[in-house]
C-alpha positions as CSV (number, residue, x, y, z in Angstrom):
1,X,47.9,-23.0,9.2
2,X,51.5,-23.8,8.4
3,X,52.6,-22.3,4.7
4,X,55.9,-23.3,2.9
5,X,58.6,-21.2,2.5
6,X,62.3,-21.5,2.0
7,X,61.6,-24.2,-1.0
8,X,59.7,-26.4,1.4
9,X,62.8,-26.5,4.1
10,X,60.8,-24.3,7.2
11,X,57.3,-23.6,7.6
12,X,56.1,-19.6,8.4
13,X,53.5,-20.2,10.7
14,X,50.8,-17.1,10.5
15,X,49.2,-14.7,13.7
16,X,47.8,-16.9,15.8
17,X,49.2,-20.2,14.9
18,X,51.3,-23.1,16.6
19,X,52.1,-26.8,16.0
20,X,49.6,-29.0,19.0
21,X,46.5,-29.5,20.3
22,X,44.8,-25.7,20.8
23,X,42.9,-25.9,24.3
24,X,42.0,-21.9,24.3
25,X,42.5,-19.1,22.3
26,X,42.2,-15.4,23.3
27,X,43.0,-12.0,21.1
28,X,42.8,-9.0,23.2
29,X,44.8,-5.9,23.5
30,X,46.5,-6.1,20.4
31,X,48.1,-9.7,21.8
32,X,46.9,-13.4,21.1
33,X,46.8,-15.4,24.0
34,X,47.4,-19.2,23.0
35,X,47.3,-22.4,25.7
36,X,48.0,-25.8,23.5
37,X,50.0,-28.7,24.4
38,X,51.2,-31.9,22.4
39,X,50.0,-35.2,24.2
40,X,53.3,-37.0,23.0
41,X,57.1,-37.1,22.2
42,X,57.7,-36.0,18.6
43,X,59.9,-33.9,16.7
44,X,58.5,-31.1,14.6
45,X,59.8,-29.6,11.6
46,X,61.7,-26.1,11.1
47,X,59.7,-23.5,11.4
48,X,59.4,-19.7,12.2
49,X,56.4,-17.6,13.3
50,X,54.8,-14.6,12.1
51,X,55.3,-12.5,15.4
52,X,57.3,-12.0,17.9
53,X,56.5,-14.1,20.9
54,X,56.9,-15.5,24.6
55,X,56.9,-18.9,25.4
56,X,55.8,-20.4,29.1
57,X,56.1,-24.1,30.0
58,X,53.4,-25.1,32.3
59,X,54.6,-28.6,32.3
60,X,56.2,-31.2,30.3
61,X,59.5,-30.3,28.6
62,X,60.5,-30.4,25.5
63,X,64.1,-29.1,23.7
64,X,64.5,-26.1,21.0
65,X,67.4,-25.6,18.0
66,X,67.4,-22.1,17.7
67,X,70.2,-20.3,16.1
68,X,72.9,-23.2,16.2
69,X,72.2,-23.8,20.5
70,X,70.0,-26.4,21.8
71,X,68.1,-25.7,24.4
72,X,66.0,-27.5,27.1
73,X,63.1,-26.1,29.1
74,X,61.1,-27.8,32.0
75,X,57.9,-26.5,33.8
76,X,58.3,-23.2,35.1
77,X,60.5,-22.2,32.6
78,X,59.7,-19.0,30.3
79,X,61.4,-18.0,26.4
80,X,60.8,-14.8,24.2
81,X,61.4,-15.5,20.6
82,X,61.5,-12.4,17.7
83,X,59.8,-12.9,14.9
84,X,60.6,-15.1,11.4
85,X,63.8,-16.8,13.3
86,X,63.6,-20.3,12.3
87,X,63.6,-23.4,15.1
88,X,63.1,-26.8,15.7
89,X,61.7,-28.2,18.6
90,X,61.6,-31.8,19.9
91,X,58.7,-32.9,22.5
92,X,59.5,-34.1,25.8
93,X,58.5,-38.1,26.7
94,X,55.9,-36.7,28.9
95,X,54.3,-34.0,26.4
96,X,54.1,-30.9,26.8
97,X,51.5,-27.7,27.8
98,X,52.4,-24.4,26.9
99,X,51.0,-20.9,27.1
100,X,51.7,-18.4,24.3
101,X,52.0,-14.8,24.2
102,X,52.0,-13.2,20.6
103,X,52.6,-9.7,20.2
104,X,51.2,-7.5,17.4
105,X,53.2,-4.6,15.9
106,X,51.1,-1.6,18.1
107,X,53.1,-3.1,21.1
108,X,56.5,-2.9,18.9
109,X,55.3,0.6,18.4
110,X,54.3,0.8,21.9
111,X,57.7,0.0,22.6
112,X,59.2,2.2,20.0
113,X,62.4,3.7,22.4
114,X,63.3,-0.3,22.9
115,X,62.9,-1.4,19.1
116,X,66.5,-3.1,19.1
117,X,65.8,-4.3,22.3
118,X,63.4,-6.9,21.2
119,X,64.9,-8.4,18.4
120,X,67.1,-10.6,20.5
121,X,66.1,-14.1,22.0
122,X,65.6,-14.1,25.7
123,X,65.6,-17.1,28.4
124,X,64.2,-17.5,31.9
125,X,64.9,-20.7,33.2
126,X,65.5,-19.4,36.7
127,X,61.8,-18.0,38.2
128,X,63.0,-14.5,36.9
129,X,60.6,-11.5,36.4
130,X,59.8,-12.7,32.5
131,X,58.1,-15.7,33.7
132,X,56.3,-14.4,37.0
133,X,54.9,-11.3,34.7
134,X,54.1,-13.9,31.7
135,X,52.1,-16.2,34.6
136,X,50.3,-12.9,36.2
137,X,49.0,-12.5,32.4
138,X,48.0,-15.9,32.2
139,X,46.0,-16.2,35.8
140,X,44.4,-12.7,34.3
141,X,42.8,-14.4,31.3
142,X,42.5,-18.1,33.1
143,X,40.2,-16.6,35.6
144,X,37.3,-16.3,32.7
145,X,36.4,-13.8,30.6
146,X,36.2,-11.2,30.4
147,X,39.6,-9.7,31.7
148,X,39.8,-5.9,31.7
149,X,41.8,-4.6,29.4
150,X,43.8,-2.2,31.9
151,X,44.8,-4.6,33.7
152,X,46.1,-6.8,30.8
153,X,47.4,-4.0,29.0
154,X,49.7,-2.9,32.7
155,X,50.9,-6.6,33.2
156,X,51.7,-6.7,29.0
157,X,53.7,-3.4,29.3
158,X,55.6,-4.5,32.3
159,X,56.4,-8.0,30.3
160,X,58.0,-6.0,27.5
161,X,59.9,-4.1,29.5
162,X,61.6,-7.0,31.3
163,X,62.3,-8.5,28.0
164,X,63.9,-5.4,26.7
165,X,65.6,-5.2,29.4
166,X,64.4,-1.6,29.7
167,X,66.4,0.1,32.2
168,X,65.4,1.6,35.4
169,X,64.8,5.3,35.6
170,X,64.5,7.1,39.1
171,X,62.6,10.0,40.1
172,X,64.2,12.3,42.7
173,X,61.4,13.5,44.1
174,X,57.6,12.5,44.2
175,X,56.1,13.7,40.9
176,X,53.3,15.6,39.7
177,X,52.3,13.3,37.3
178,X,52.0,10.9,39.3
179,X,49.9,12.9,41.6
180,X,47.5,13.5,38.8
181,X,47.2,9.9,37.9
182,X,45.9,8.8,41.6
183,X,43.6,11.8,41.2
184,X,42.4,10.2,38.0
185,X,42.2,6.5,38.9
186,X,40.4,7.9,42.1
187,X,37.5,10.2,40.5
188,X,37.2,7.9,36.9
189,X,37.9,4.3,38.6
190,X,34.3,3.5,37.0
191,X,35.8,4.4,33.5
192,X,36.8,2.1,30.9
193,X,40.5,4.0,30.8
194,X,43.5,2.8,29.3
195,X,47.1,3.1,29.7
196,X,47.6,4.9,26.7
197,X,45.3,7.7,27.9
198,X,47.1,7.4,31.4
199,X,50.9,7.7,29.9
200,X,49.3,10.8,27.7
201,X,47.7,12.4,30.8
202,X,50.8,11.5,32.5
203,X,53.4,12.7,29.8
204,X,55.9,10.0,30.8
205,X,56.4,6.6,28.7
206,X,54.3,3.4,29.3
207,X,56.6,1.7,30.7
208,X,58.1,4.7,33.0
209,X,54.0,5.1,34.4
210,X,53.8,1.4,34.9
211,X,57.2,1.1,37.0
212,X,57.1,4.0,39.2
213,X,53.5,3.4,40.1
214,X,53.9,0.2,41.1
215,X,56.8,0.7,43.6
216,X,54.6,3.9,44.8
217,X,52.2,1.4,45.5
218,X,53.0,-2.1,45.7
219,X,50.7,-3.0,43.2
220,X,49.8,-2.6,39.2
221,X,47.6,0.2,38.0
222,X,44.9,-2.4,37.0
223,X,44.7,-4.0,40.3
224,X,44.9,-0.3,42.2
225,X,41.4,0.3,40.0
226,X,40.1,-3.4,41.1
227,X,40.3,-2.3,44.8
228,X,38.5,1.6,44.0
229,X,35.8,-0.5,42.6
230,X,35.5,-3.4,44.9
231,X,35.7,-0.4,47.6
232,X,33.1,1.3,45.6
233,X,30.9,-1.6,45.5
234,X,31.1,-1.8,49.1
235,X,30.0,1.4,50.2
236,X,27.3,0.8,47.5
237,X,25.5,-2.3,49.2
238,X,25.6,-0.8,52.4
239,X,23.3,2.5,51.5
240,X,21.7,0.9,48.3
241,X,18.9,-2.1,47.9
242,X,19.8,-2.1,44.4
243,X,20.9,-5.7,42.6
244,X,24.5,-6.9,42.3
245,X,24.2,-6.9,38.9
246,X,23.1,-3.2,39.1
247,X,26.3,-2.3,41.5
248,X,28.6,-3.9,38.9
249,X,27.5,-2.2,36.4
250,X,27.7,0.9,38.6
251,X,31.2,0.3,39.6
252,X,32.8,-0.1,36.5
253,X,32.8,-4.0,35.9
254,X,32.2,-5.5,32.2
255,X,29.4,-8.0,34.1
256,X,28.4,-9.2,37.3
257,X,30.6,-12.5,36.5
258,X,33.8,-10.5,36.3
259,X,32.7,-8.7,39.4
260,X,32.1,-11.7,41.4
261,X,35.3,-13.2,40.5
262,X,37.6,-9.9,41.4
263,X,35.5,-9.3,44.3
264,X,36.2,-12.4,45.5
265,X,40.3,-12.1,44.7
266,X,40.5,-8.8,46.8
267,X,37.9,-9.9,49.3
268,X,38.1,-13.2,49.9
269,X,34.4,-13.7,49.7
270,X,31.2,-13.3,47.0
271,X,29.4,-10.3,47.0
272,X,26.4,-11.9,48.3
273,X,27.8,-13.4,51.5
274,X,29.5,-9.9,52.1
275,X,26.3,-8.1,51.4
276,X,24.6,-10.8,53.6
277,X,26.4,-10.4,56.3
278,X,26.4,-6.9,56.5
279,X,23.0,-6.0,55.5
280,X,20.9,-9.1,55.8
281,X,19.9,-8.9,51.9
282,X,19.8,-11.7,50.1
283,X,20.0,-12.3,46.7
């Protein structure tokens, strides 16, 4: 709900909170995850929000006053915002649908070598990291709940990162640490671990842990535990009559609904028609 503030001139909209049409609304991980659109062309009044936040246009367009520019964003198009910075926006003639990414102060603290770093406005108009991170979040949580929380809490870290600008630091040879994180994803893939434990165990910053493993290994730490468990499973159903629902469980997996749908990402089937196929079990 919008409040009144600067005698009536800007509204300070709270956690949570945007002007439009809410279609979902998602809180995890310290983040709220908004997608709302506006149906029509309309102007709405200054205003400012409670947290920081990033913007994505999934289509429509619509134009922003922010800080004596105007701006104009199409589909595709991505925008990080600090917090309490008043705006305007106008709506495009088309509408627009938007997905939002608020942040909560744990990831400022989170972020705490970078604070400077993320009080400036940001723009990605161009396909740029920003947006392709902000849409891996928002394919994450669009898939159904319930998303695991590793995996959000990798992509978010990454995100912030970009934003800040946070600067790319190189190892000169093949660290321990790293070494001991594998071991760890390897013998607790079933865990519910979190990247706050990992960058502890690791002794390296967040975002230096997130980086470095993923051009070790192509991929994020959330989906390198997605493919230990969907391995995992595997081996399961080939020596074990027990249910799906069972192996899921087993594996690591909040429910046999978020292990059917990674399964499927990784394998490109359903667990049944792999299990089917391989064992003759139906279920």
């Amino acid at each position: 709900m919008a409040t009144n503030s600067r005698g009536g001139r800007e509204q300070a909209l709270g956690a949570g909170n945007f002007y439009g049409a809410v279609d979902r609304k998602v809180e995890q991980c310290g983040a709220i995850f908004t997608e709302l659109r506006h149906a029509s062309p309309r102007k709405l009044p200054s205003h400012s929000h409670e947290l920081p936040f990033l913007g994505i246009v999934l289509s429509g367009q619509y134009g922003e006053r922010y800080l004596h520019q105007e701006r104009q964003y199409t589909a595709f198009t991505a925008m990080y915002r600090p917090a309490g910075v008043p705006h305007e926006d106008e709506i495009g003639p088309c509408g627009v649908r938007l997905f939002e990414i608020e942040f909560r102060p744990a990831w400022r603290n989170r972020m705490a070598d970078y604070p400077a770093m993320l009080d400036a406005a940001r723009d990605d108009c161009h396909g740029g990291e920003i947006f392709w991170l902000g849409m891996k979040v928002f394919r994450e949580l669009r898939a159904g709940p319930p998303s695991d929380d590793l995996v959000v809490q990798n992509l978010m870290t990454e995100l912030l990162a970009s934003i800040a600008r946070v600067p790319e630091e190189t190892e000169k040879q093949p660290s321990r640490w790293l070494t001991r994180i594998v071991e760890k994803l390897n013998s607790e893939f079933s865990q519910r671990l979190t990247l706050d434990e990992l960058s502890a165990e690791a002794g390296v910053h967040a975002v230096h842990l997130s980086r470095v493993f993923r051009k070790s290994f192509g991929q994020g730490i959330g989906d390198y535990v997605h493919r230990r468990r969907v391995q995992a499973a595997c081996e399961l159903m080939l020596v074990d009559d027990r249910s799906l629902a069972d192996i899921s469980s087993a594996t690591g997996f909040s429910d046999q609904s978020h292990f059917s749908r990674v399964f499927r990402r990784i394998a490109g089937t359903t667990p049944a028609f792999f299990r089917s196929k391989l064992t003759g079990i139906t279920e």
